[in-house]
N, C-alpha and C positions, 0 to 999 in steps of 0.2 A: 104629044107636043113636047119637044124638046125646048129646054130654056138655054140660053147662051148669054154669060155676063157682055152687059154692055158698058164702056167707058160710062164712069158718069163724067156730067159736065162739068165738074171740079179736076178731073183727074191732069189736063192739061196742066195745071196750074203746079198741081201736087209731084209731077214730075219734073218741074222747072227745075236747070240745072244751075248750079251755083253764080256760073258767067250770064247765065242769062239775069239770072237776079242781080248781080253787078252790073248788067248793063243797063236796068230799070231803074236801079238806083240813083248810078252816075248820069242817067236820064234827067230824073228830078231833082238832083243836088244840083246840073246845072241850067236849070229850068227856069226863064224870064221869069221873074217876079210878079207881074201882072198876069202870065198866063198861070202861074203856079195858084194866084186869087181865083181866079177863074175855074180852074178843075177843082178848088179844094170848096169854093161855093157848090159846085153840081154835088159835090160829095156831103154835104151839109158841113163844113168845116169854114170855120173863119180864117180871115186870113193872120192872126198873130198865131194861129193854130199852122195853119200851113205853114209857114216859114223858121217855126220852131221842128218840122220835121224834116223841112230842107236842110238845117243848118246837124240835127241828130244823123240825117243819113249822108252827108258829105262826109263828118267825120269819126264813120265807123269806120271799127278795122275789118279784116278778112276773118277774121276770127268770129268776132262778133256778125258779122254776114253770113258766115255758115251754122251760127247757132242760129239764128231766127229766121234762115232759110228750112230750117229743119223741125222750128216748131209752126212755120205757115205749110208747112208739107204734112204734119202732124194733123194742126185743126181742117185744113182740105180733107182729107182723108176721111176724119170722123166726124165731121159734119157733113160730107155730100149726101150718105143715107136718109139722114132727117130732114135734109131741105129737099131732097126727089121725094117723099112723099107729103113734105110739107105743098110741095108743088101740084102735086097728083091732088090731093084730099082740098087743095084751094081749087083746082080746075073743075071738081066737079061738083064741091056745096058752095051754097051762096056764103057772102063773109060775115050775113047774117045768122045765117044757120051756124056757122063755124064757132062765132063769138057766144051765141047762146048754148051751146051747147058745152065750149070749154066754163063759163060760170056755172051753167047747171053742175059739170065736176066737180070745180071748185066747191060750189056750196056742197056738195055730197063729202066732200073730203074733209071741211070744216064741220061737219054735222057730225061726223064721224069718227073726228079727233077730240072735238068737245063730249061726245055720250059715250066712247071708246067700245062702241059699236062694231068696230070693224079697224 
């Protein structure tokens, strides 16, 4: 069996090109106000939260756009690995199983720092 890399789901995003990220921006800089409460509620964000980010990303520069286009290209990149298996490891234990068993670590890690066990 042959393996062949697949996009991960992140990768779209990670290739977004700088005008596309300009145009997401100037999306949301000029984004009703009422609808901007509305996405930043679905996102768990308040609305003095929202519109303190409407008014930071109206007035950045190009400059400033292409730097933190370059570090959301950055964390895409090195988080898609741990969230496709964070994905994979939640599809097939219960979040029962999942949560008992990261405390069992836990406790093993603290057992282990306290007796310098290991």
């Amino acid at each position: 069996r042959t393996w062949t890399r697949r996009p991960s789901p992140s990768s779209s995003q990670a290739n977004m090109s700088p005008e596309m990220m300009q145009a997401g921006m100037d999306m949301v800089a000029n984004m009703d106000p009422a609808a901007l409460a509305d996405m930043a509620k679905m996102m768990g964000m308040d609305a003095g939260q929202a519109s303190k980010l409407q008014d930071t990303m109206a007035n950045m520069s190009k400059e400033d756009l292409a730097k933190w286009t370059g570090r959301a290209q950055t964390v895409a990149r090195w988080t898609a690995k741990p969230l496709a298996l964070y994905r994979k490891v939640s599809s097939l234990v219960p979040p029962t199983y999942l949560l008992a068993g990261l405390v069992a670590l836990f406790a093993l890690m603290v057992y282990g720092h306290q007796t310098d066990s290991f």
